[in-house]
C-alpha positions as a Markdown table, in Angstrom:
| # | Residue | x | y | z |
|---|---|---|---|---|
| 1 | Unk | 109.9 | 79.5 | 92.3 |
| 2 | Unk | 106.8 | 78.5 | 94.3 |
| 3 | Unk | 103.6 | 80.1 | 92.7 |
| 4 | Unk | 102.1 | 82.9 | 94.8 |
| 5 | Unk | 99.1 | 82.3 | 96.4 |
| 6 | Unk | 98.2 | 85.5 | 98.2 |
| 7 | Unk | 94.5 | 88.2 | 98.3 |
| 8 | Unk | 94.0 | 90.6 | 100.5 |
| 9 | Unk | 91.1 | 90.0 | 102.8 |
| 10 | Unk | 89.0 | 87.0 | 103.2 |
| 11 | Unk | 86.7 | 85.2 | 100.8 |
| 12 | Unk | 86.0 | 85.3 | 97.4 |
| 13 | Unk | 87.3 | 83.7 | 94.3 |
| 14 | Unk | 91.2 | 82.7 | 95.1 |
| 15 | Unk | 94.4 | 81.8 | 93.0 |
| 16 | Unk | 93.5 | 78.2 | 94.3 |
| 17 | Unk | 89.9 | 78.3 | 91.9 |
| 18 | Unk | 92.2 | 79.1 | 89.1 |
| 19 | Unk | 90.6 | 75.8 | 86.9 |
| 20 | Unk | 92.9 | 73.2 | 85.3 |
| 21 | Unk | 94.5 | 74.9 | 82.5 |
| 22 | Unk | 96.2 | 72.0 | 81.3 |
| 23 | Unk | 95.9 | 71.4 | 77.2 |
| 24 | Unk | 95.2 | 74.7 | 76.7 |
| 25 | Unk | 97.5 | 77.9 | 75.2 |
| 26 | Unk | 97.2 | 81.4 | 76.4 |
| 27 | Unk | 99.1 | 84.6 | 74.8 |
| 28 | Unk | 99.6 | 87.2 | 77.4 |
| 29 | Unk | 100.8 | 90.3 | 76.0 |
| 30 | Unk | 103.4 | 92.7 | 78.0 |
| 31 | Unk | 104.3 | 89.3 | 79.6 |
| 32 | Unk | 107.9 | 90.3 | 80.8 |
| 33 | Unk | 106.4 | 93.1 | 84.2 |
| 34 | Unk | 103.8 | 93.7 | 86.5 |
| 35 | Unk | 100.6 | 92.1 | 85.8 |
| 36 | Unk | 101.4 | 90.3 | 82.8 |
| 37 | Unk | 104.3 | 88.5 | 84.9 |
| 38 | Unk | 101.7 | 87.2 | 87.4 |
| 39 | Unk | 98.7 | 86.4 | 85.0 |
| 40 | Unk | 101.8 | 83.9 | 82.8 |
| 41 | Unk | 102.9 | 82.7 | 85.6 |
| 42 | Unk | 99.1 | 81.4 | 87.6 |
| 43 | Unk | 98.3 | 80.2 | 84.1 |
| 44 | Unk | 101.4 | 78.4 | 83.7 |
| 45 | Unk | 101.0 | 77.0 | 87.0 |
| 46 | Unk | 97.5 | 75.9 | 86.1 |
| 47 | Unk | 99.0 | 73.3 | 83.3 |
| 48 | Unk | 98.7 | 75.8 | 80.6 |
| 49 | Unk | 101.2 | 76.4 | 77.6 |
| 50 | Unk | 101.8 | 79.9 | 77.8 |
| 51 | Unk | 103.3 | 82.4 | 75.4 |
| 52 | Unk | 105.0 | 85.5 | 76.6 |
| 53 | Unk | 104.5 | 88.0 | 73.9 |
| 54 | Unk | 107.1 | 90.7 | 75.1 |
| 55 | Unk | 109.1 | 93.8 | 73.5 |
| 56 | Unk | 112.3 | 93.2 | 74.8 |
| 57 | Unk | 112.8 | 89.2 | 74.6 |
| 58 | Unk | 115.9 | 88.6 | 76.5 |
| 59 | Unk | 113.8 | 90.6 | 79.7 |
| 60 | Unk | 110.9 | 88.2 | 78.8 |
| 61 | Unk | 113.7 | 84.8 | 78.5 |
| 62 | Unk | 114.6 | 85.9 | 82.1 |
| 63 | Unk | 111.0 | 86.2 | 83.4 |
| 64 | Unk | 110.4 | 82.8 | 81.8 |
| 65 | Unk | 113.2 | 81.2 | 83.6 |
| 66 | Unk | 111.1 | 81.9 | 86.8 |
| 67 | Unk | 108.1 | 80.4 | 86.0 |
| 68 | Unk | 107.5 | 76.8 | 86.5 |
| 69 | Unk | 105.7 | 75.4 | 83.7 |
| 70 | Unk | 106.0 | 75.6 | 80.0 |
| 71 | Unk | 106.1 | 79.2 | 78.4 |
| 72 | Unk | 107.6 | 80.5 | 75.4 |
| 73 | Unk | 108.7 | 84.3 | 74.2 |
| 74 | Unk | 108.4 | 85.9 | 71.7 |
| 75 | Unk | 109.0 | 89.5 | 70.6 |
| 76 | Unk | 105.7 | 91.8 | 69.7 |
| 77 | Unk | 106.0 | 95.4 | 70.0 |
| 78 | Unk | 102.6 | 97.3 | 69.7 |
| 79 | Unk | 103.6 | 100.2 | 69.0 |
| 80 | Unk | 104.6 | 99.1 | 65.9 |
| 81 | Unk | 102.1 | 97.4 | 63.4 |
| 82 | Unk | 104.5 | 95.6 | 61.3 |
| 83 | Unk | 105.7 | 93.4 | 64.4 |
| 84 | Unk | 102.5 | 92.9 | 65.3 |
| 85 | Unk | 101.9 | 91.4 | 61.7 |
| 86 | Unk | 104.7 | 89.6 | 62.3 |
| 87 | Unk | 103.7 | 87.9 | 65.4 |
| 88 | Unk | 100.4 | 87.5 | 63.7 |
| 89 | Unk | 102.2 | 85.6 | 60.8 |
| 90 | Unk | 104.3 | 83.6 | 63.0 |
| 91 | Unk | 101.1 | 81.8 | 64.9 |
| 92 | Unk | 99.7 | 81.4 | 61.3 |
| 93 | Unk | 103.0 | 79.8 | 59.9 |
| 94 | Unk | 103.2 | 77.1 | 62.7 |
| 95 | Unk | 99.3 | 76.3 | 62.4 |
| 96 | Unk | 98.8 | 77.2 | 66.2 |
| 97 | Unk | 96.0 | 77.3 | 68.1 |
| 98 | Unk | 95.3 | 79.6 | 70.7 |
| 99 | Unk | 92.7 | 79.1 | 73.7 |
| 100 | Unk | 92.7 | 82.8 | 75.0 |
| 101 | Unk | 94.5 | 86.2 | 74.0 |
| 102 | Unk | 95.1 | 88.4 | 76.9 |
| 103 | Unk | 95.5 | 91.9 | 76.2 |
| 104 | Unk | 97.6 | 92.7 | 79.0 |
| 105 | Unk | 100.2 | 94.8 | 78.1 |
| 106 | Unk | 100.0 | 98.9 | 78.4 |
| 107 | Unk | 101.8 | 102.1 | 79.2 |
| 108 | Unk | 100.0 | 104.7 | 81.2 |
| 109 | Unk | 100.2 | 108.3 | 81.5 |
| 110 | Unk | 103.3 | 108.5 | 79.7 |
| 111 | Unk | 105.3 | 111.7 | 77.9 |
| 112 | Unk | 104.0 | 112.7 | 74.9 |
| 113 | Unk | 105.2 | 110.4 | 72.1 |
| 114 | Unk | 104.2 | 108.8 | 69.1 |
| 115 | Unk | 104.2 | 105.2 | 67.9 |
| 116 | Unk | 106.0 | 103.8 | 64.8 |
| 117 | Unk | 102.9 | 104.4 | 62.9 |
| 118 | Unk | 102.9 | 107.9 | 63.9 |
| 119 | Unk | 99.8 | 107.0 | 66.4 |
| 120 | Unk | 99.7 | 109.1 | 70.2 |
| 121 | Unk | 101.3 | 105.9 | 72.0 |
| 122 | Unk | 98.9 | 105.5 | 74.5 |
| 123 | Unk | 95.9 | 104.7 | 72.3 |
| 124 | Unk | 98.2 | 103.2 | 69.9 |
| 125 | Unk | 99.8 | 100.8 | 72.1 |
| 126 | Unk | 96.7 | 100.1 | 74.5 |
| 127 | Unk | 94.2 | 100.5 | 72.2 |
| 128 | Unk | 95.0 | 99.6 | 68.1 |
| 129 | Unk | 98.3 | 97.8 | 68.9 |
| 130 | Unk | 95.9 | 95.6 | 70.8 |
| 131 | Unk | 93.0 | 95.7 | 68.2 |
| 132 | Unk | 95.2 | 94.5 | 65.1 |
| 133 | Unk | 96.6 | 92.0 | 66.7 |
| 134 | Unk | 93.3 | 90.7 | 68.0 |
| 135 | Unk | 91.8 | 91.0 | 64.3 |
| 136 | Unk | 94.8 | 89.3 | 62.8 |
| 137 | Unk | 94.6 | 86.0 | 65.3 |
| 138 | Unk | 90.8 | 85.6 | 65.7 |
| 139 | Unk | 91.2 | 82.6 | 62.9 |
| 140 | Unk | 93.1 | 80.8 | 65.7 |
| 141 | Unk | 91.3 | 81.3 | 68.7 |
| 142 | Unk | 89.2 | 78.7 | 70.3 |
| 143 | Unk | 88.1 | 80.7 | 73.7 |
| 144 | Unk | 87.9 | 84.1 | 74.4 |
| 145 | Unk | 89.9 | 87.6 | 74.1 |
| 146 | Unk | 90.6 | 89.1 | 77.3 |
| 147 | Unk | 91.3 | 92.8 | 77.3 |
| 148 | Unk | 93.0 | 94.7 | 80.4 |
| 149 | Unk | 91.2 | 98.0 | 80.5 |
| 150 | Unk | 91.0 | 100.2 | 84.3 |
| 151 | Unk | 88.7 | 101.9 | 86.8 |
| 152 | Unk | 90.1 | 105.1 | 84.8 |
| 153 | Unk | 88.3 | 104.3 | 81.8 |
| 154 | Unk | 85.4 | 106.5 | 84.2 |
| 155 | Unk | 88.1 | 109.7 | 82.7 |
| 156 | Unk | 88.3 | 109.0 | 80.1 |
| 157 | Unk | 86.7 | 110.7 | 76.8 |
| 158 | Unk | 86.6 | 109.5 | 73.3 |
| 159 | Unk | 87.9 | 111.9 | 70.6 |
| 160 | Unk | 87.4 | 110.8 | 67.8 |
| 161 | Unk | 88.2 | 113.9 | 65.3 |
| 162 | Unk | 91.1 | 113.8 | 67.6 |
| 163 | Unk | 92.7 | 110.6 | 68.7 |
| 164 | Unk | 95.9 | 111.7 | 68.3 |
| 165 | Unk | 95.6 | 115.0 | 69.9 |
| 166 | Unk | 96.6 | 116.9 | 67.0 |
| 167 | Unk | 94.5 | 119.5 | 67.7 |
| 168 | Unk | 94.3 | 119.3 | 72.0 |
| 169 | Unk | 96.8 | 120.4 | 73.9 |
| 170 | Unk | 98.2 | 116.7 | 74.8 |
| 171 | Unk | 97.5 | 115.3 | 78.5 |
| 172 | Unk | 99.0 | 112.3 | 79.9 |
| 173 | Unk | 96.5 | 111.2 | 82.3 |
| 174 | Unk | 93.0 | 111.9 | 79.7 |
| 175 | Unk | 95.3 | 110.1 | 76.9 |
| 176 | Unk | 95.3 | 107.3 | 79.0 |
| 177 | Unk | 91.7 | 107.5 | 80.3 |
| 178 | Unk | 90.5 | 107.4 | 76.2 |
| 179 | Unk | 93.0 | 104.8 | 76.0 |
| 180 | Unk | 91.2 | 102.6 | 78.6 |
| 181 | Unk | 88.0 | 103.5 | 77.4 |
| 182 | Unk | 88.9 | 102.5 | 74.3 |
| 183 | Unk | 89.6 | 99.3 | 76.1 |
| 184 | Unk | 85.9 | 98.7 | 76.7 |
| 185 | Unk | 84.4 | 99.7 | 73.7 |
| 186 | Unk | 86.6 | 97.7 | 71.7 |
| 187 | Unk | 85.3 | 94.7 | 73.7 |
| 188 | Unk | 81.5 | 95.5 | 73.6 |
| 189 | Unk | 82.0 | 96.5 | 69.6 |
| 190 | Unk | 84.0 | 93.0 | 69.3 |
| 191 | Unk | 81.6 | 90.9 | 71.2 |
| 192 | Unk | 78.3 | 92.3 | 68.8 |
| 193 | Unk | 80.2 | 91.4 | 66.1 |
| 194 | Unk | 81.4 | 88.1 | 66.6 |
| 195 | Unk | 77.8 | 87.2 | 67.9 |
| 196 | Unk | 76.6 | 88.5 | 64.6 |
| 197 | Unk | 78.8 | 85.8 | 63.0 |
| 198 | Unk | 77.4 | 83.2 | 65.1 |
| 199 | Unk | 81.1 | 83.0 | 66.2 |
| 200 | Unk | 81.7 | 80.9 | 69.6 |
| 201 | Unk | 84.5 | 82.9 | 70.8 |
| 202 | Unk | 84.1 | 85.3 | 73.7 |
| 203 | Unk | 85.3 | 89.2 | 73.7 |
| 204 | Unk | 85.3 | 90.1 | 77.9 |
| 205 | Unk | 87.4 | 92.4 | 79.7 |
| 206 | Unk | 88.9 | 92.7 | 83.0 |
| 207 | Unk | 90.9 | 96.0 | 85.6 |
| 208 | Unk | 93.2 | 95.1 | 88.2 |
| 209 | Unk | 92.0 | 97.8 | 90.8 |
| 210 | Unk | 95.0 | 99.7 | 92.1 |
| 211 | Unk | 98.0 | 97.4 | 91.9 |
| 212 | Unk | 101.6 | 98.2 | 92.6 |
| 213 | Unk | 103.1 | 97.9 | 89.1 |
| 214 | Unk | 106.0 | 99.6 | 87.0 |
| 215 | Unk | 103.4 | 101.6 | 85.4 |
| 216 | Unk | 102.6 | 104.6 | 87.9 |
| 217 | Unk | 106.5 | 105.3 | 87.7 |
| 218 | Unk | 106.6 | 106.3 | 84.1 |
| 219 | Unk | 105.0 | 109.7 | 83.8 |
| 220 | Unk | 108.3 | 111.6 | 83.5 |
| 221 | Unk | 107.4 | 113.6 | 86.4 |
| 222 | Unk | 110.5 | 112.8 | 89.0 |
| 223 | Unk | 107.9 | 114.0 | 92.4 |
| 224 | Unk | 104.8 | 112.2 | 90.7 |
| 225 | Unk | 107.0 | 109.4 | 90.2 |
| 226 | Unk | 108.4 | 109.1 | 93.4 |
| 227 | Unk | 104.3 | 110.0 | 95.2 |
| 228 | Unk | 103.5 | 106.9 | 93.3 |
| 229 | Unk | 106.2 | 104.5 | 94.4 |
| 230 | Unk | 105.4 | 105.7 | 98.1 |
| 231 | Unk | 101.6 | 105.0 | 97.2 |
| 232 | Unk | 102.2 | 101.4 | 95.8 |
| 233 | Unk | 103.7 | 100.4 | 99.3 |
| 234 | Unk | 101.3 | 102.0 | 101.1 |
| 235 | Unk | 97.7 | 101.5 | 99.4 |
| 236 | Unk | 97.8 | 99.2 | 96.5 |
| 237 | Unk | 97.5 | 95.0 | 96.6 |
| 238 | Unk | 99.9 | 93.6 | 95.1 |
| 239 | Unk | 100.6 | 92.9 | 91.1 |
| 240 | Unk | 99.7 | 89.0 | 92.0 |
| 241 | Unk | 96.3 | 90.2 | 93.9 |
| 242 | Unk | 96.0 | 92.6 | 90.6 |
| 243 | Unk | 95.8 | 89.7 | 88.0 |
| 244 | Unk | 93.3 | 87.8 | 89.4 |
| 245 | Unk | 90.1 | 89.5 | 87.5 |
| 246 | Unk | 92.4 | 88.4 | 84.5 |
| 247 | Unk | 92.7 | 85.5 | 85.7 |
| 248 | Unk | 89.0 | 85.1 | 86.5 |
| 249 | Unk | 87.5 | 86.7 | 83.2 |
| 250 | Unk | 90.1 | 83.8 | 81.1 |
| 251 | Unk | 89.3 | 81.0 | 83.0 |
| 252 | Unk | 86.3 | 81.1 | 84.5 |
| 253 | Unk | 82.8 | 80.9 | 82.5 |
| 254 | Unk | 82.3 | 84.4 | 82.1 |
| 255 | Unk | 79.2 | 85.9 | 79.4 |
| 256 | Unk | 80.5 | 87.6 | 76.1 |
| 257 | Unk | 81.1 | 91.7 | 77.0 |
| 258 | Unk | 81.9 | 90.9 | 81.2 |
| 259 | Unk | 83.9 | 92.8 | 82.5 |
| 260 | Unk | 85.8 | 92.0 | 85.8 |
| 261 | Unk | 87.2 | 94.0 | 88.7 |
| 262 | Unk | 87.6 | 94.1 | 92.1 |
| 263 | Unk | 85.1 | 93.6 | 94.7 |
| 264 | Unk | 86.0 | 95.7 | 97.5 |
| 265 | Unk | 84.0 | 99.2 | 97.5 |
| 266 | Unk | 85.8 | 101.8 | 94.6 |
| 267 | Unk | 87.2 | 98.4 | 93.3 |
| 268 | Unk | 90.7 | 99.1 | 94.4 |
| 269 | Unk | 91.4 | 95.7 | 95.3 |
| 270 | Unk | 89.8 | 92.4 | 96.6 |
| 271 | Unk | 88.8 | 89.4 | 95.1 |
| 272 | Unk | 87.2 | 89.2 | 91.0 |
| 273 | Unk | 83.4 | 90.0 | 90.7 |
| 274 | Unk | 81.8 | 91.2 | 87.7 |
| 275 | Unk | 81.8 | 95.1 | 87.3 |
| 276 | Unk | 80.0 | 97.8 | 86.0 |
| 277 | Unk | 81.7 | 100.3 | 83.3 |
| 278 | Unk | 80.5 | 104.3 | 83.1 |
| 279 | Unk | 77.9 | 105.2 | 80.7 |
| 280 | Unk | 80.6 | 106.2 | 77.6 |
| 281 | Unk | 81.7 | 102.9 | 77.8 |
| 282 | Unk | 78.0 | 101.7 | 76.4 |
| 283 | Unk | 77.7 | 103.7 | 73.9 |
| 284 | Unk | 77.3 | 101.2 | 70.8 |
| 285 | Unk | 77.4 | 103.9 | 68.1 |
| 286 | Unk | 80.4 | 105.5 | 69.4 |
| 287 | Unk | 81.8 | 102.0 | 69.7 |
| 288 | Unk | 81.0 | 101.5 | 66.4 |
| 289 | Unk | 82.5 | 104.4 | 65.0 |
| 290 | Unk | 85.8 | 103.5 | 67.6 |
| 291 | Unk | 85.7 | 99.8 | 65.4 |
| 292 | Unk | 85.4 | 101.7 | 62.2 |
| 293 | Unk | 88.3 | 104.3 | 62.6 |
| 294 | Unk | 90.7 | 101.7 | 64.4 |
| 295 | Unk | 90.0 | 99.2 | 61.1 |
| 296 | Unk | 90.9 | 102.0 | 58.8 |
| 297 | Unk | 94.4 | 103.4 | 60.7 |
| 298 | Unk | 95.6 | 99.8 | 61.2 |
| 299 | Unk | 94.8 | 98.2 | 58.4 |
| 300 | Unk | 93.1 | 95.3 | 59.7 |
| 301 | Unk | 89.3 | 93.7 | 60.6 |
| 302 | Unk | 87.8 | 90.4 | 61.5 |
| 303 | Unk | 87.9 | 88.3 | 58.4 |
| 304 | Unk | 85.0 | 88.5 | 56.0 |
């Protein structure tokens, strides 16, 4: 399959700036759909050795098979910390090194549900799926963690006494908005603290603008559903135009705590630029506190 090279509009940082990626190993989370496909597969394309880390393998093994280049799968679930252990241990076990983690992979505005680990799924997949497995593998990365939040983060609100809304009446869409803004505080609390161990690695995050994914098609809502679909062919760039601020903020030499977006106006699509995130997404002490409860319910933290 010949590797897409398409952005809407002119100008602007392209698919064909993607730098060599040759030598170099990326994990890209939620691999096997949308986004993830396209960020594996430019990377791949670039020379890199890319690992598809997918819940449902044999999906991921036939999204594979289309990419040209070399890519392996392997299973990680998120929503449940002991696979993510296990992937964890498998990278350890075979003394791998890994260039960049993307944290691609995510569910949005979903059903009510909990995880394995009895977390609301959104913030536990997007959010501390994502932050054990990055705690667990920082001893063998080399680059930079790239974390996949959205423009919705702007929604979203931090509840801390509340994550799970145990108390709240649950809401799909301000689940996911925390979720996301979860996203970016997890980068800027990740970033201070890998600076504060004089660590090299980079924490930097990047949103795809409104790109036409699986994800808008799995509220449970059959008419919202349906809105969406018509909305993806109608508005949104596509998931190949969507990737590219991934693609940007892993490849391209990006300060610790960027984040990358869009550069048309509302950042719904366009070429990657660097961003700017709403004021609850600066707040270090909340942040803080975020890095401090997600430690405690998963179990895990950057090594002492």
């Amino acid at each position: 399959m010949k590797l897409t090279r398409t952005l809407l509009g002119s100008g602007g940082w392209r698919l064909t700036d993607l730098p060599d990626q040759t030598g170099r190993r990326h994990v890209v989370t939620g691999a096997s759909s949308g986004l993830g496909v396209e960020t594996a597969r430019a990377l791949a394309g670039a020379g890199a050795e890319v690992v598809l880390a997918v819940r449902d393998v044999d999906k991921g093994a036939r999204v594979a098979a289309t990419i040209p280049g070399t890519t392996e799968v392997r299973r990680l679930d998120l929503a449940d910390l002991s696979s993510v252990r296990a992937f964890a241990a498998d990278v350890a076990e075979r003394g791998e090194s890994i260039d960049v983690l993307v944290n691609n992979a995510g569910i949005m505005a979903v059903p009510e549900g909990r995880t394995v680990d009895g977390f609301e799924q959104q913030i536990g997949t997007n959010h501390l799926g994502h932050f054990a497995l990055t705690c667990l593998l920082v001893p063998h990365l080399r680059d930079r963690v790239v974390t996949v939040s959205s423009s919705l983060h702007r929604q979203g609100v931090m509840r801390l006494e509340d994550l799970h809304f145990e108390r709240e009446r649950y809401q799909p869409w301000a689940a996911y908005g925390q979720s996301k803004l979860a996203n970016l505080l997890f980068t800027s609390e990740l970033q201070r603290r890998l600076a504060e161990r004089g660590s090299a690695l980079r924490a930097v995050a990047a949103h795809p603008g409104y790109s036409d994914t699986h994800l808008q098609s799995q509220t449970g809502n059959a008419v919202l559903n349906s809105l969406s679909v018509v909305a993806n062919k109608i508005v949104a760039q596509s998931a190949a135009d969507g990737a590219l601020p991934t693609l940007y903020a892993a490849t391209v030499d990006v300060p610790g705590n960027a984040y990358v977006g869009p550069s048309s106006v509302g950042e719904l699509r366009g070429s990657p630029r660097l961003v700017g995130r709403s004021e609850a997404a600066q707040d270090a002490e909340t942040a803080r506190r975020l890095w401090e409860l997600s430690a405690e319910l998963t179990g895990t933290d950057l090594p002492a």
